[in-house]
C-alpha positions as CSV (number, residue, x, y, z in Angstrom):
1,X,0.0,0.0,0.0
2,X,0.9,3.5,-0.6
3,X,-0.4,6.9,-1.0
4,X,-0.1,9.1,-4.2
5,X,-1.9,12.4,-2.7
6,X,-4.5,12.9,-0.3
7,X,-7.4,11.2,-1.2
8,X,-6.1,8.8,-3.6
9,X,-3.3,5.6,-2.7
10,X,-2.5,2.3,-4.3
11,X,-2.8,-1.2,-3.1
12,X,-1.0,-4.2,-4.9
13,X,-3.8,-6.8,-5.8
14,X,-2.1,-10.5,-6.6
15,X,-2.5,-11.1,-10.5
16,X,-3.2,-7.3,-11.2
17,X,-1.1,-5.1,-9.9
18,X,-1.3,-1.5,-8.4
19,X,-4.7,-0.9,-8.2
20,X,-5.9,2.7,-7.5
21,X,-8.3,3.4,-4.5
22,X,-10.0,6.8,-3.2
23,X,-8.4,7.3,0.1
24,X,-11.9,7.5,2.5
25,X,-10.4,7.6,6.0
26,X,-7.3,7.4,7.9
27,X,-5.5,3.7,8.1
28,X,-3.3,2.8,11.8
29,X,0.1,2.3,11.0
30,X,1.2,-1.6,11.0
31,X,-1.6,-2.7,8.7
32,X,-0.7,-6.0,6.5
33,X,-3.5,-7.6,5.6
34,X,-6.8,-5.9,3.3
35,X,-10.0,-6.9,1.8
36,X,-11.6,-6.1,-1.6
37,X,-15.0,-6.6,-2.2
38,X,-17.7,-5.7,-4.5
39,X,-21.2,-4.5,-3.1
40,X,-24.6,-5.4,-4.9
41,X,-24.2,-1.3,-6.0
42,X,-21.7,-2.4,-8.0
43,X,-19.0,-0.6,-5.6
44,X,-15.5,-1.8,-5.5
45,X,-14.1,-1.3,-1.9
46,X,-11.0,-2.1,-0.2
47,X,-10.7,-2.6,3.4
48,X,-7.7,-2.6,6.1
49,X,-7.5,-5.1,8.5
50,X,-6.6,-2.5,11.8
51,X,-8.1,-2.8,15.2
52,X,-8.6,1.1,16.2
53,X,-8.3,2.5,19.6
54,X,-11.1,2.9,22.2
55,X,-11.9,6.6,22.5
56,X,-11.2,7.9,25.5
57,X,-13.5,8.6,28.4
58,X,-14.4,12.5,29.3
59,X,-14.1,11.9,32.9
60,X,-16.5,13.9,34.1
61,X,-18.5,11.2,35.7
62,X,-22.2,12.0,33.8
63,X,-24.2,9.0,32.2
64,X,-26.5,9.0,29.8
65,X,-29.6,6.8,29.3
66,X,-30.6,5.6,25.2
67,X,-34.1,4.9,24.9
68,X,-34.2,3.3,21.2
69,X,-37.4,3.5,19.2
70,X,-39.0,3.4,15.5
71,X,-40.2,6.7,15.1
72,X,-37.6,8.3,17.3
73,X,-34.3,5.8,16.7
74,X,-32.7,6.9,20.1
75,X,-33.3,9.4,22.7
76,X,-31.5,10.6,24.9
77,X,-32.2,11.3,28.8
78,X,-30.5,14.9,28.3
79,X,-33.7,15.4,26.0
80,X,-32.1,14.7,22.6
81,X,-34.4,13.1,20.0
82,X,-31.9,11.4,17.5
83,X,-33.3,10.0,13.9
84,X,-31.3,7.5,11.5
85,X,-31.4,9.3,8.1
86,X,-33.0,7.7,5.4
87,X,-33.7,8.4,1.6
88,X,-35.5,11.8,1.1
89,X,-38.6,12.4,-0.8
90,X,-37.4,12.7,-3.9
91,X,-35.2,9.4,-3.3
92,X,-38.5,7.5,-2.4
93,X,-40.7,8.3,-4.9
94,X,-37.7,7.0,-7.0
95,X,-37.6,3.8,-5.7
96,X,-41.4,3.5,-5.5
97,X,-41.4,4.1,-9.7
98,X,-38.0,1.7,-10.3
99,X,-39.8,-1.0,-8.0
100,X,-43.2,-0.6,-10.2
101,X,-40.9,-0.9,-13.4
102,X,-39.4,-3.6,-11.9
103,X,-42.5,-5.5,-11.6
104,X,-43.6,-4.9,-15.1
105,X,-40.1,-5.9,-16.5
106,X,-39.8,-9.8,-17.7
107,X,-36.7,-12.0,-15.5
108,X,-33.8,-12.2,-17.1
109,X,-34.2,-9.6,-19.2
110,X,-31.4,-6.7,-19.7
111,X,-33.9,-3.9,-19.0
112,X,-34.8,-6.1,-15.2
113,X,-31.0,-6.1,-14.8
114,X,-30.8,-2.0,-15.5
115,X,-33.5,-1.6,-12.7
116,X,-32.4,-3.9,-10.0
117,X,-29.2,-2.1,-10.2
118,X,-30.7,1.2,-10.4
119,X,-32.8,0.3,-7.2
120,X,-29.5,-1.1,-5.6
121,X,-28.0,1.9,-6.0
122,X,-31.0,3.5,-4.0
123,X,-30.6,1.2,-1.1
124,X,-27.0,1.1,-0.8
125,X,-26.9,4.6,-0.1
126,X,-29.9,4.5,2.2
127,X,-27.5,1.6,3.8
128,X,-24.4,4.0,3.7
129,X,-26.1,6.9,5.8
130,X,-27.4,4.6,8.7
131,X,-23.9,3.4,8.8
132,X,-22.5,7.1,9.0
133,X,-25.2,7.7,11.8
134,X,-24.0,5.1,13.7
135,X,-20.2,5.8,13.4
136,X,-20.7,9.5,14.4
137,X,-23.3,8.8,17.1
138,X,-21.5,6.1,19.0
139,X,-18.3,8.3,18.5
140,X,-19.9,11.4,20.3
141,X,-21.5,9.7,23.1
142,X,-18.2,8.1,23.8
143,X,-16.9,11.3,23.6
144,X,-19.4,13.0,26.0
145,X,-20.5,10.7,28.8
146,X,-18.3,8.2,31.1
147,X,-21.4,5.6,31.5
148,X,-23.7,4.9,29.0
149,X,-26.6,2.9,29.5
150,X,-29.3,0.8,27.4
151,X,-31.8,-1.6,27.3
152,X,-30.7,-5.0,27.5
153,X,-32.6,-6.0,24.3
154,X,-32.6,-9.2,22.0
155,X,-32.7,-7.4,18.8
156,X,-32.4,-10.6,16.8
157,X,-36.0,-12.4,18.6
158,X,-37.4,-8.9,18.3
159,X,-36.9,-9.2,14.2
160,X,-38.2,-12.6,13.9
161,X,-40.2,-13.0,11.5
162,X,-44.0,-13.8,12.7
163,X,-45.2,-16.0,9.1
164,X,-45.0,-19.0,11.1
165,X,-45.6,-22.4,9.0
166,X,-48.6,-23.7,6.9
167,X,-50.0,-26.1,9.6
168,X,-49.5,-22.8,12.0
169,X,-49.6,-19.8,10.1
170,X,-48.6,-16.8,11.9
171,X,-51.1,-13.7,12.9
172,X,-50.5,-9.4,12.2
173,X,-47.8,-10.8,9.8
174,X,-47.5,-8.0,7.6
175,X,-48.0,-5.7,10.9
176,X,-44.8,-7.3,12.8
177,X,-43.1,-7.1,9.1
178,X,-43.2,-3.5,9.0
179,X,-42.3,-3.5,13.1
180,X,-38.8,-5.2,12.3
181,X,-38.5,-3.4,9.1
182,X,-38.6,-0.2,11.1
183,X,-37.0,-1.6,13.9
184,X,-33.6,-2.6,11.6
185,X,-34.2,0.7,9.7
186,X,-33.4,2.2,13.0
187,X,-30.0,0.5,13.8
188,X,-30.5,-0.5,17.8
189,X,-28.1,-3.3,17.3
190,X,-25.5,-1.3,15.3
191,X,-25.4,1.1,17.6
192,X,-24.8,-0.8,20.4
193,X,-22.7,-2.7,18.6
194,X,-20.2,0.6,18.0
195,X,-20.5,1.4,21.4
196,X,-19.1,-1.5,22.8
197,X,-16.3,-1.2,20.5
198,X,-15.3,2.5,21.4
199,X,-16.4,2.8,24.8
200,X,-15.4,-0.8,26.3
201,X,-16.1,-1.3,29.5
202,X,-18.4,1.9,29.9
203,X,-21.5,0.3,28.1
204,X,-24.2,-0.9,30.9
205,X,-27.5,-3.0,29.7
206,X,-30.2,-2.5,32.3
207,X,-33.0,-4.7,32.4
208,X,-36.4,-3.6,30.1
209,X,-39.1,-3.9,32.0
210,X,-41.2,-0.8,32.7
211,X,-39.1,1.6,31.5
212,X,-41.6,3.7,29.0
213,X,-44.4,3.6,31.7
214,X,-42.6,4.5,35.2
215,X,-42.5,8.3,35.9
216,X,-38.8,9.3,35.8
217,X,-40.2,12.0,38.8
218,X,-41.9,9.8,40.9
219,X,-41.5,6.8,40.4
220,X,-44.7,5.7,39.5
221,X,-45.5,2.5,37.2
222,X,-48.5,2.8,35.8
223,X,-49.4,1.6,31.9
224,X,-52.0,4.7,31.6
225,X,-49.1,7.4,32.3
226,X,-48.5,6.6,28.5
227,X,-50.8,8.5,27.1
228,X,-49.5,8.1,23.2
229,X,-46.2,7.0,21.0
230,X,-44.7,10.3,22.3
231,X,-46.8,12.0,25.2
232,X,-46.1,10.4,29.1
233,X,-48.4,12.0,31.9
234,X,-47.9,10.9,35.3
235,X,-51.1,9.9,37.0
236,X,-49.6,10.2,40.5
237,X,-47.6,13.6,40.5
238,X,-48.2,15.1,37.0
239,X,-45.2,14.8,35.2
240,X,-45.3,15.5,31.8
241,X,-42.9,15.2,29.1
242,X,-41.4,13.2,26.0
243,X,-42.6,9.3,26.6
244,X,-38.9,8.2,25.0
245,X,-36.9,10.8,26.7
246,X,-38.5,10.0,30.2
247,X,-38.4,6.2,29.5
248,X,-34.2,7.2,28.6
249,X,-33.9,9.1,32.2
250,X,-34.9,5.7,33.7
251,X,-32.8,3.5,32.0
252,X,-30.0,6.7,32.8
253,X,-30.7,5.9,36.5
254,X,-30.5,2.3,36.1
255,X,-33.4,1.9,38.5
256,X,-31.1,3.1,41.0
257,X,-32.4,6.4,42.2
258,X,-35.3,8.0,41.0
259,X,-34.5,11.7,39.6
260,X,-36.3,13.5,43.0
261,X,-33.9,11.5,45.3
262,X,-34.9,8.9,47.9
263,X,-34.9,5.2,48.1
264,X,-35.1,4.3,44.7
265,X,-37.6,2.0,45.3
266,X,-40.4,2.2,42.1
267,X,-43.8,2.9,43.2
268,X,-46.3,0.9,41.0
269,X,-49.9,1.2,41.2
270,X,-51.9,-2.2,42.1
271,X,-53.0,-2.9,38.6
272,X,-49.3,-3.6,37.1
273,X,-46.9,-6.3,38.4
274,X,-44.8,-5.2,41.7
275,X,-41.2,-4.2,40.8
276,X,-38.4,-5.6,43.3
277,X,-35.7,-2.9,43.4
278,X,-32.8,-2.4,45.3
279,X,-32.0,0.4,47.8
280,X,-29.7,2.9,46.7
């Protein structure tokens, strides 16, 4: 390997030489092994094998909680909503048309080949910008916050698909297809996943239950205080805020304290199961 200017370099490919390749990011020093592959876009890409270094902790001793959601991907309990960009308007109608075409067009003809590329294209760079979400998210929370906290949450049973067999077809199956469509869309195991890799050590997985209905106040647990996707109302005290940001300043407190102080102990109303909490 070797560099010709700033954003181009060379890498010697057995049986073809010095191959020429757009210099994208910074490679470690001590790299000796690489990857070339080819995408379904029809990309070429080369990739060095270099394990990078963890970033480094702030030490300021804040946490943060991650609440991580379909129509908000992740927020956060300082009261950041963040969303995984997609394709925009104009990029979906797109693939809506190419998709219609694609239908129409007859297999194994060039014209079917011309659109499943096209449409390739589409989703490759849908692909590429939840990726680049991911990198810079779980770089800046790394960055910012000495603990970071999440939902301990099997991503992969989540996704399963619900069609079931023929003797015992599945029910909702188009409904839980669009929930793990939007629930992969939303990269809660990538960005976990990056986490763990630059923040070792500093990435806690709290337990699940309750968190989007106990008041982040009071400590309340009660199934009404949700009244909507986004709206939570405390029926004991009268909190009222974000649903996803007060259900990330529980899983901030780990179920440790509640955010007024106290015991810690979660006060759930009779109609919802008892949670068993430690003292602080």
């Amino acid at each position: 390997m070797r560099r010709l200017s700033r954003h181009t370099g060379q890498v010697r490919v057995p049986k073809a030489g010095w191959i020429r390749f757009r210099w994208s990011r910074a490679v470690p020093p001590g790299v000796k092994s690489y990857r070339v592959r080819l995408d379904r876009a029809g990309r070429w890409h080369v990739a060095f094998a270099a394990v990078p270094e963890a970033v480094p902790a702030p030490g300021n001793g804040q946490a943060v909680g991650i609440d991580r959601g379909v129509a908000v991907s992740a927020a956060l309990s300082t009261g950041e909503l963040l969303h995984v960009p997609g394709l925009n308007a104009a990029e979906q109608r797109r693939l809506r048309r190419l998709q219609r075409k694609l239908a129409r067009a007859q297999r194994g003809s060039s014209r079917r080949r011309r659109v499943k590329h096209a449409i390739a294209r589409l989703k490759a760079r849908e692909t590429d910008r939840r990726k680049d979400w991911a990198e810079k998210t779980s770089t800046d929370l790394a960055r910012r916050f000495d603990t970071i906290r999440v939902e301990n949450l099997q991503v992969k049973n989540m996704t399963r698909s619900a069609r079931g067999t023929a003797a015992a077809p599945g029910r909702n199956v188009r409904q839980k297809t669009g929930l793990n469509r939007g629930i992969l869309a939303s990269c809660w195991g990538l960005l976990v996943h990056r986490l763990e890799d630059k923040a070792p050590g500093r990435v806690e997985k709290v337990k699940p239950h309750f968190t989007s209905q106990r008041c982040s106040a009071c400590g309340q647990v009660d199934a009404e205080s949700r009244e909507s996707q986004a709206r939570f109302v405390c029926t004991a005290c009268g909190y009222a805020g974000n649903a996803d940001v007060n259900a990330a300043i529980n899983i901030a407190a780990g179920y440790a304290v509640t955010a007024r102080g106290g015991d810690g102990v979660a006060r759930p109303v009779n109609r919802e199961p008892q949670l068993l909490l430690p003292s602080a």
